[in-house]
Every structure is written in C-alpha cells, then in structure tokens.
N, C-alpha and C positions, 0 to 999 in steps of 0.2 A: 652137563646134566640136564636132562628134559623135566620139565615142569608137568607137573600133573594135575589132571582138573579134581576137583573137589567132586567128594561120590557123587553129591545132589545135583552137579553141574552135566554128568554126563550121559550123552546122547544113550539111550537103550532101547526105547520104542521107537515101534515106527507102524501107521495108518496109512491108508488107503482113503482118498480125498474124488471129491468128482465134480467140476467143475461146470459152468459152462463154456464155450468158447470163447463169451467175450470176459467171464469171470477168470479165467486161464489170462488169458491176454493182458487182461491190466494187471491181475497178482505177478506175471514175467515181468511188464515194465516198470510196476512199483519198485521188484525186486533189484531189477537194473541199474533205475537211477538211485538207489541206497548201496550200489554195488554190495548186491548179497544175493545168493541164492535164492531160491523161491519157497525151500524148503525151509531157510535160515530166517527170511523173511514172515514167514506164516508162526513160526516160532516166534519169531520178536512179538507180532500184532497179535499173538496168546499173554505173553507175559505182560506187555505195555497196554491191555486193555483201554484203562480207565486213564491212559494218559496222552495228551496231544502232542508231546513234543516227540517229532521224527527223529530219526538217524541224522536227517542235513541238519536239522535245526540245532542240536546236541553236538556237532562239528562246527558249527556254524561259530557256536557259544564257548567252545572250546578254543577256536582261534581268537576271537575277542580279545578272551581270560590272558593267552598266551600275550597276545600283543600289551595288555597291561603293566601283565606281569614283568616284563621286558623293560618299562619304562618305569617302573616300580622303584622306590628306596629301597633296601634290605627289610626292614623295619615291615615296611607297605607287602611285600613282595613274600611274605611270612604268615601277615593277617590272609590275603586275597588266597593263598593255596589253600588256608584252614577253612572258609567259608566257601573255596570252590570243591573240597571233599566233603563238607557239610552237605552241598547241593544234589552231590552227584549219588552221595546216599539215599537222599529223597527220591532218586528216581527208578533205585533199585528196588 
C-alpha cells in the first residue's frame, strides 16, 4: 500500500523563475551537494527561510544522535529519541 502525502504537503503550483547565470550556477551546485534538485532545493530555502541549519548539517546531527543512541542504556536510548523528535519539531 502507497503512502500518501498530506493535502497541504503536495506539489500543485508551479512558477516560472529567471535567474542569472552565475545565480543558476550556484542554485545547481547548492542543489547538488544537498543531493536535491534545484527545484527541491528553492522549495526547502522557501520553507527554512529564517533557519541556518542545511540539509548536511540536519544529516550531519542525525548521524551523531544515531551513534549515541547506539551506545545508549534502554533507559538513555528512550530519553535521547523523545528530545531528538522534540528537536526535529522545532525545525519544521
């Protein structure tokens, strides 16, 4: 069974954008090393305006968490996932 997005979540519009060449060129590379589209990408840096933390850095802090969590008690390993979906709320 396919999972389905939430109304508000899915794609509908679509814009016509114009760039410069070099403003094209870095929105491609940005999109590159976040492995995302350019389109996917212009979308995120709409939504994440007022926030610094990238794509690597949110992976980055994700692997961390994981390696923590790994070496965790049960106990430990129970707190770290409620405070790491605490986190991840704040960033939506």
């Amino acid at each position: 069974m396919r999972s389905s997005r939430v109304e508000k979540d899915k794609k509908c519009c679509s814009t016509s954008i114009r760039f410069t060449e070099e403003q094209l060129l870095k929105a491609k590379n940005s999109a590159k090393e976040n492995n995302m589209t350019v389109s996917s990408y212009i979308g995120y840096l709409v939504d994440k305006e007022s926030s610094s933390i990238t794509p690597q850095a949110m992976i980055k802090l994700q692997d961390i968490l994981n390696r923590a969590v790994d070496s965790a008690s049960a106990e430990q390993k129970e707190s770290i996932q409620k405070e790491a979906d605490e986190f991840w709320q704040l960033l939506k």
